[in-house]
VEXNUMAR-694236 format. One record per residue: chain; x, y, z of N, C-alpha, C in turn; residue number from 1. Coordinates in nm, 2 decimals, decimal comma. Layout:
<rs>
- cadena n_X n_Y n_Z ca_X ca_Y ca_Z c_X c_Y c_Z num
- A X Y Z X Y Z X Y Z NUM
...
</rs>
This chain:
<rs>
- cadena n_X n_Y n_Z ca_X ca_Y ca_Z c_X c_Y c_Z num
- A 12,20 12,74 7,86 12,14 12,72 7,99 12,02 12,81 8,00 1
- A 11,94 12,73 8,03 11,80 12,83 8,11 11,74 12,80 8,19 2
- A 11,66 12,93 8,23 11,61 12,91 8,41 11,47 12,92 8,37 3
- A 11,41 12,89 8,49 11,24 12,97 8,50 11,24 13,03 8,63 4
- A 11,33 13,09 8,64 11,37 13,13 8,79 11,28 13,25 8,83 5
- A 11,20 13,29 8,91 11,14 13,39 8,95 11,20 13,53 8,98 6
- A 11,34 13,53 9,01 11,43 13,66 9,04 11,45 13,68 8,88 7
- A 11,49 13,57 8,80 11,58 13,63 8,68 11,43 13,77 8,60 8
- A 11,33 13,66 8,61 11,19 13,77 8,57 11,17 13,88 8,64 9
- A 11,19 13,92 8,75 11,17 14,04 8,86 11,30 14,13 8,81 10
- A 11,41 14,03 8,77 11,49 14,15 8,72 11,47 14,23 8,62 11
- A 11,42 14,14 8,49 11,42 14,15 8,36 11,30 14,25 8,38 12
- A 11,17 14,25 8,49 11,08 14,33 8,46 11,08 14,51 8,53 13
- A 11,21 14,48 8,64 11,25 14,62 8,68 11,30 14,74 8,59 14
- A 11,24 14,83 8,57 11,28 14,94 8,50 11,24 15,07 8,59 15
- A 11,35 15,16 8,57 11,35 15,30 8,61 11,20 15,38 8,57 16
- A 11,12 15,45 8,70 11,01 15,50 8,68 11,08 15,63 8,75 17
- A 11,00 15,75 8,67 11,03 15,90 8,73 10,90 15,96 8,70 18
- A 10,78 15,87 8,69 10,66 15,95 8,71 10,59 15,85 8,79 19
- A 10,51 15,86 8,91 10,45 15,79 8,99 10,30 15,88 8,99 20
- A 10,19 15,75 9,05 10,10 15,79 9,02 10,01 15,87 9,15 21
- A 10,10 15,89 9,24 10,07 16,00 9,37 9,96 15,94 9,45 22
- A 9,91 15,85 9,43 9,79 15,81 9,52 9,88 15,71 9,61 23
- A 9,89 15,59 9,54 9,94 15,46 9,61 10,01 15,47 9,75 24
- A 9,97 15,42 9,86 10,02 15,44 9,97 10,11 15,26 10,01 25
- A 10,19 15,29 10,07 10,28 15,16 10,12 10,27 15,18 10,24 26
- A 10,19 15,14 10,34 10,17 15,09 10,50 10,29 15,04 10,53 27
- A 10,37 15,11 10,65 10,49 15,05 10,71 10,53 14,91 10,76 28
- A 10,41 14,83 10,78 10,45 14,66 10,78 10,50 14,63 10,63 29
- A 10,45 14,70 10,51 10,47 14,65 10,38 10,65 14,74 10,39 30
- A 10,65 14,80 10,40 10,76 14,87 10,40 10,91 14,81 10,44 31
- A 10,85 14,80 10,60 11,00 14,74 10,65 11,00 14,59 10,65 32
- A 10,90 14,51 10,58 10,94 14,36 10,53 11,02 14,37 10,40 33
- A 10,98 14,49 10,33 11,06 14,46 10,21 11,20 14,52 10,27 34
- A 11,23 14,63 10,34 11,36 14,67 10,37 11,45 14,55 10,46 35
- A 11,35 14,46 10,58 11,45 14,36 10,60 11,52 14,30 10,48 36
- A 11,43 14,23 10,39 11,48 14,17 10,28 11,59 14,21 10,25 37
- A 11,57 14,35 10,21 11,68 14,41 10,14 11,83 14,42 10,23 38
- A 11,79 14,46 10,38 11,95 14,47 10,45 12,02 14,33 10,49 39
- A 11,93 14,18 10,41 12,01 14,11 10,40 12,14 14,08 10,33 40
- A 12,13 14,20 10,22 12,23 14,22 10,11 12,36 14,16 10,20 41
- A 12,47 14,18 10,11 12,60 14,13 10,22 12,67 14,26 10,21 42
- A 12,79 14,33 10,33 12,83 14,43 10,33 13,00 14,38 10,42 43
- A 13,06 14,49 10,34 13,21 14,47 10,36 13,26 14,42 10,51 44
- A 13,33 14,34 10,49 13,34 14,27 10,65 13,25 14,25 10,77 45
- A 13,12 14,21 10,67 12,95 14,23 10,78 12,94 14,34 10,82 46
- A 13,02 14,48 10,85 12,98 14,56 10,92 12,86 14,68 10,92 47
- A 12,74 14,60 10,84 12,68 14,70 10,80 12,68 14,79 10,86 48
- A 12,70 14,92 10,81 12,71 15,03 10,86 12,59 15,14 10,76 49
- A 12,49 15,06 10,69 12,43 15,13 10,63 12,30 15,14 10,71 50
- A 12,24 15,28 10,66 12,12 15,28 10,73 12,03 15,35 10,65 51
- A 11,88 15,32 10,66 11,74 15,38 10,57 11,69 15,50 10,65 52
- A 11,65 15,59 10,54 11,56 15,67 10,62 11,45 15,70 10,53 53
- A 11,31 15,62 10,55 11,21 15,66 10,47 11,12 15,74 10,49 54
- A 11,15 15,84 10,36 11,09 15,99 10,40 10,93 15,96 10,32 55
- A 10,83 15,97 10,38 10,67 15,96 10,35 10,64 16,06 10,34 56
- A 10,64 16,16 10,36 10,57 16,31 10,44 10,57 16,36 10,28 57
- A 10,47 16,42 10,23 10,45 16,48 10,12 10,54 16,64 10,12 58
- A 10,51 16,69 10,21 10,56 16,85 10,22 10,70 16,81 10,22 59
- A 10,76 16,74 10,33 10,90 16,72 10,33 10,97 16,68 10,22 60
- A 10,87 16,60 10,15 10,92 16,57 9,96 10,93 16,67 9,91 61
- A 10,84 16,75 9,92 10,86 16,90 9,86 10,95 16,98 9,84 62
- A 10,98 16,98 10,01 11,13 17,08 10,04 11,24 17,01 10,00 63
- A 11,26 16,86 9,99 11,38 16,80 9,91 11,41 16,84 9,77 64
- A 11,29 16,88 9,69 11,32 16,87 9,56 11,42 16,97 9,53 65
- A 11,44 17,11 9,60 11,54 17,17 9,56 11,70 17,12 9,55 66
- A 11,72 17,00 9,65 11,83 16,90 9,66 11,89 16,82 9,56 67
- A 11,73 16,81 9,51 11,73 16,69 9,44 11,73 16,73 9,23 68
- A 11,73 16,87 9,23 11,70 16,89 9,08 11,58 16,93 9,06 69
- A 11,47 16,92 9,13 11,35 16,94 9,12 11,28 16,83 9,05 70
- A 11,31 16,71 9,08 11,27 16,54 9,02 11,15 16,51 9,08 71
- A 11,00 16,53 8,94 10,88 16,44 9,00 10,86 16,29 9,10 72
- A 10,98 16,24 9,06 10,98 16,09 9,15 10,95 16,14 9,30 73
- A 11,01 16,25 9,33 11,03 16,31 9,47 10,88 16,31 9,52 74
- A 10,79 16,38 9,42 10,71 16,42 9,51 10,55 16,36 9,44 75
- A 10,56 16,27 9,33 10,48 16,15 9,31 10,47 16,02 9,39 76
- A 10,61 16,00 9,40 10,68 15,85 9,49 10,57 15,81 9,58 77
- A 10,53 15,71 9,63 10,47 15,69 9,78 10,54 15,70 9,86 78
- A 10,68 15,69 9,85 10,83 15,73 9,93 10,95 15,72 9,88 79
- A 11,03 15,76 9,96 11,18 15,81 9,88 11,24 15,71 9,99 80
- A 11,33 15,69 10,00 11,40 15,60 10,09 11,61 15,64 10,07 81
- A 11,61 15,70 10,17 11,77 15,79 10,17 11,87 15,71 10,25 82
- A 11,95 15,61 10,17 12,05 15,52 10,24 12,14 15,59 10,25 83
- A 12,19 15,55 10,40 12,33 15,69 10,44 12,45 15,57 10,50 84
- A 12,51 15,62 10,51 12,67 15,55 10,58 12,64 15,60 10,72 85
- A 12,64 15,55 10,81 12,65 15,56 10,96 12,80 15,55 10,97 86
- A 12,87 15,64 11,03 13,00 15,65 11,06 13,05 15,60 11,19 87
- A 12,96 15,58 11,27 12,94 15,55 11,41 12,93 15,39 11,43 88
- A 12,82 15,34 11,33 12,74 15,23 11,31 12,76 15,13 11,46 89
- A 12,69 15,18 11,57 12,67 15,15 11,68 12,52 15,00 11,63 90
- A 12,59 14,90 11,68 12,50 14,80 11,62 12,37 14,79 11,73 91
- A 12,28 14,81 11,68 12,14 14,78 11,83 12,12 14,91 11,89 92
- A 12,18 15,03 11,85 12,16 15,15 11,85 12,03 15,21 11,79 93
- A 11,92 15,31 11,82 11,81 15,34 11,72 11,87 15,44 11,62 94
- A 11,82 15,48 11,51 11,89 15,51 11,38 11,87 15,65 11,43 95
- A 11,96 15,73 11,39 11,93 15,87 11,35 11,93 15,94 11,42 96
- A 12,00 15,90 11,54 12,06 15,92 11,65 12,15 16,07 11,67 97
- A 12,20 16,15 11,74 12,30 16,23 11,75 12,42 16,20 11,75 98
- A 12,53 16,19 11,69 12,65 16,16 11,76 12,69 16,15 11,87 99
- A 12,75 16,05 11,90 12,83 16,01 12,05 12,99 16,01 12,01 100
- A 13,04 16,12 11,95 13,15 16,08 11,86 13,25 15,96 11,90 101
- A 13,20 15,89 11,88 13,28 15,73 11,84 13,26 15,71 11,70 102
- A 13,37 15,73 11,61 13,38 15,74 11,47 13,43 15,56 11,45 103
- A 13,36 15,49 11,39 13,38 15,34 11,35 13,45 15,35 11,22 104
- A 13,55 15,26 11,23 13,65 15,28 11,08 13,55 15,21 10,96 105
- A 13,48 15,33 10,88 13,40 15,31 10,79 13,52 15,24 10,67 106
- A 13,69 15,25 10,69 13,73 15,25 10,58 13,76 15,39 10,47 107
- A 13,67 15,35 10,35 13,66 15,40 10,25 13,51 15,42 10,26 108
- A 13,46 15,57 10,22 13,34 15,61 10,19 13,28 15,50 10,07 109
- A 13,36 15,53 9,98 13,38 15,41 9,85 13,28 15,29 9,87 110
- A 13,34 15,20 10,02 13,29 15,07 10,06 13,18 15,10 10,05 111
- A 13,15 15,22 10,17 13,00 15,25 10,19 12,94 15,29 10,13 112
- A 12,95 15,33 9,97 12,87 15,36 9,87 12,86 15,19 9,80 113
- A 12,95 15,16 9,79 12,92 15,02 9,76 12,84 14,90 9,81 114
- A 12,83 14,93 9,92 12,74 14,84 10,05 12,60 14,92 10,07 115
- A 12,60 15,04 10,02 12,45 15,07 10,01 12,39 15,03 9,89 116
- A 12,47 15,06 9,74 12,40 15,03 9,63 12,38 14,80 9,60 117
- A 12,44 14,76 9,71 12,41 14,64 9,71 12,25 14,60 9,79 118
- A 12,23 14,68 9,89 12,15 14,71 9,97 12,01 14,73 9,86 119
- A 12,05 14,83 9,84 11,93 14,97 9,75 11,90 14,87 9,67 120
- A 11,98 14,78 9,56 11,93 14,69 9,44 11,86 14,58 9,48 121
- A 11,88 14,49 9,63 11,83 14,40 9,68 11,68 14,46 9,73 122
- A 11,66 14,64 9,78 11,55 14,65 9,81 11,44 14,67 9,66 123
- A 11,52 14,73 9,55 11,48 14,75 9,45 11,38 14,64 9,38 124
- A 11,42 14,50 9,37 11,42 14,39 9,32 11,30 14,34 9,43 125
- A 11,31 14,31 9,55 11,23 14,30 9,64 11,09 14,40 9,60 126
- A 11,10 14,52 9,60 10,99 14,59 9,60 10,88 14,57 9,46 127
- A 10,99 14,50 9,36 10,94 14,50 9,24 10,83 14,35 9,25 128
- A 10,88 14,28 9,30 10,82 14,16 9,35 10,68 14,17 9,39 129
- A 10,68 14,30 9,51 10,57 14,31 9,57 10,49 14,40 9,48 130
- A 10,49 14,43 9,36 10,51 14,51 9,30 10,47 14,66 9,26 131
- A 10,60 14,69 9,34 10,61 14,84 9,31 10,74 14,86 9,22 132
- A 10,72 15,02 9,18 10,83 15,01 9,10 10,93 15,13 9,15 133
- A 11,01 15,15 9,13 11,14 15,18 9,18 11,22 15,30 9,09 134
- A 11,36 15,36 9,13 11,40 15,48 9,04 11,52 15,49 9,16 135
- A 11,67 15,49 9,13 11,74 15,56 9,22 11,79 15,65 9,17 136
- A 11,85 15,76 9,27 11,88 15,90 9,24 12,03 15,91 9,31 137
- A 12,14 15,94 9,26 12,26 15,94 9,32 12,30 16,08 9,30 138
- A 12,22 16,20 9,18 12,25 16,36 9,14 12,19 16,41 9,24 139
- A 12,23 16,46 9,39 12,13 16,50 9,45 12,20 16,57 9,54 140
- A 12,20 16,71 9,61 12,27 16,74 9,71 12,30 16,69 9,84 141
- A 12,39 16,61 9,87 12,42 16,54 9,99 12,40 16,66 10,12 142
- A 12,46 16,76 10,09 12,47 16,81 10,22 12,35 16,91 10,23 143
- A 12,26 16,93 10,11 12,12 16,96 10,13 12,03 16,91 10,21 144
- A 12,08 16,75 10,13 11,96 16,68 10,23 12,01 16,64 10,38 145
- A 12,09 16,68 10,42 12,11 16,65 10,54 12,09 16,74 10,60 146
- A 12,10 16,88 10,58 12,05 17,03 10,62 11,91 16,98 10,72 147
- A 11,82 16,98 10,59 11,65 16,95 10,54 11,60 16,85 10,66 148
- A 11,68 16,76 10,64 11,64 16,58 10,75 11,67 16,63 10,91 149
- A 11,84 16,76 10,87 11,85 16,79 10,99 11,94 16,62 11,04 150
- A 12,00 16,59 10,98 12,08 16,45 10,99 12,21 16,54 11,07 151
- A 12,30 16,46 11,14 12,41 16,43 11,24 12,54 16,46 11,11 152
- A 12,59 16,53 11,07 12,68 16,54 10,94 12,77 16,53 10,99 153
- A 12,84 16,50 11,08 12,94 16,40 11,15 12,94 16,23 11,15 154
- A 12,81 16,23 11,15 12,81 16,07 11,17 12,71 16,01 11,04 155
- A 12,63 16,09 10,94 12,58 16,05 10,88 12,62 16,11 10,72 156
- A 12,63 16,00 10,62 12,69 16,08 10,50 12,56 15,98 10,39 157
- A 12,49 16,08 10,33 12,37 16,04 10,25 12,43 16,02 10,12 158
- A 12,40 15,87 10,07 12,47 15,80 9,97 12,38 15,78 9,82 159
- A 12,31 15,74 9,86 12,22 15,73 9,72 12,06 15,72 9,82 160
- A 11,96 15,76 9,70 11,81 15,75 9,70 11,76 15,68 9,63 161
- A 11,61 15,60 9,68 11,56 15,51 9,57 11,38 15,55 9,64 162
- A 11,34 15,58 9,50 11,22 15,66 9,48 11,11 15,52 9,45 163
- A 11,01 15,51 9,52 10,89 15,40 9,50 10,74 15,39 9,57 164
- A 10,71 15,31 9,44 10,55 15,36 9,42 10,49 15,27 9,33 165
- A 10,39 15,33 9,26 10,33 15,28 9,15 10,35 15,37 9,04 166
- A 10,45 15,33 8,91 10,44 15,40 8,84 10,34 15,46 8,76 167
- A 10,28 15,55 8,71 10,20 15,64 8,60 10,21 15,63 8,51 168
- A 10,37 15,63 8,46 10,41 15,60 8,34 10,52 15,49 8,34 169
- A 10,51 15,39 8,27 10,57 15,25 8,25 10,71 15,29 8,25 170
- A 10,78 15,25 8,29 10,96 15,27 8,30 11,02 15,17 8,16 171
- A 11,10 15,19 8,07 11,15 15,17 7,98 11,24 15,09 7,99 172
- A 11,29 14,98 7,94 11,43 14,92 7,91 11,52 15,02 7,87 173
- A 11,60 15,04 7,99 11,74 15,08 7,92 11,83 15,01 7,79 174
- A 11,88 15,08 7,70 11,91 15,06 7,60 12,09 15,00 7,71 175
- A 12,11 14,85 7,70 12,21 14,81 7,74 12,36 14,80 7,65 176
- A 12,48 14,82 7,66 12,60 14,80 7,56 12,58 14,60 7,55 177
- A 12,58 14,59 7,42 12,62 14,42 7,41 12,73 14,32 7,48 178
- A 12,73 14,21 7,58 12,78 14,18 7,66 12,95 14,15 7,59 179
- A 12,97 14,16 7,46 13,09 14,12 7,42 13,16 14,29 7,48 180
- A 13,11 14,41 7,47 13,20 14,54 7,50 13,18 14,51 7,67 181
- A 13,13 14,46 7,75 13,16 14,45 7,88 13,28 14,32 7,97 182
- A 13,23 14,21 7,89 13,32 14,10 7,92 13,41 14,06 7,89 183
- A 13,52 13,99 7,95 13,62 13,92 7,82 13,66 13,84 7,94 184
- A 13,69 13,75 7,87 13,76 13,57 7,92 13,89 13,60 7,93 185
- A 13,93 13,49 8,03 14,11 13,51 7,99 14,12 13,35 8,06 186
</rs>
């Protein structure tokens, strides 16, 4: 079977970048059309409960890096983009809000790491389209960066990061295991 599918190519051409070329700017119309795209991902019993916070601000990149390892993506990126679990997830609520302690049964944190990285890959794949290139970061101190953002740490738990821009340096094919050690039939 083969395709000439335009997603299968946008996948095949996505690769992890951790050097960006610091100029490239993404204007917030370009921004949040690709993030609609992306929160159409699907999420555990619809309830999305995820939410973006895209950090632009060069100095504020700065102050992340101690959070973050001290990772160029941080502070080459044209932005970092910090998907968190809303624990509240007040729907039509504005983001980033203070607690109103109404705790919404997130479940499992688990889900909500799982409903963001569905999210993150759909924005990933999107952005690559438009094309930018991409890098997520999951080694990173959660409760640093919520210190830093100054985030609700009651209602907000920072899940994974995805770093984007125009890479400087070409992102690499990961060397993949062959699909026979992944799959098996029954």
């Amino acid at each position: 079977m083969t395709t000439n599918s335009p997603l299968e190519a946008i996948m095949n051409a996505r690769h992890s970048v951790r050097q960006y070329d610091g100029q490239t700017k993404i204007g917030r119309e370009g921004m949040a059309a690709m993030l609609q795209t992306a929160f159409l991902a699907p999420t555990a019993l619809n309830q999305q409960p995820i939410r973006a916070l895209v950090i632009e601000d060069a100095a504020l990149r700065q102050r992340l890096c101690a959070a973050t390892g001290n990772t160029s993506q941080l502070t080459t990126a044209s932005a970092v983009v910090l998907f968190v679990l809303d624990c509240e997830n007040q729907h039509q609520a504005p983001a980033f809000q203070a607690s109103q302690g109404q705790q919404f049964d997130t479940g499992d944190e688990t889900i909500g790491a799982l409903d963001a990285g569905l999210i993150a890959m759909q924005f990933m794949l999107v952005a690559k389209d438009h094309g930018f290139d991409t890098n997520t970061m999951t080694g990173f101190d959660a409760a640093g960066f919520t210190s830093i953002l100054e985030l609700d740490a009651q209602r907000y738990r920072p899940l994974l990061l995805v770093s984007i821009g125009k890479a400087a340096v070409a992102g690499k094919p990961a060397d993949h295991q062959p699909l026979a050690t992944l799959v098996d039939y029954r």
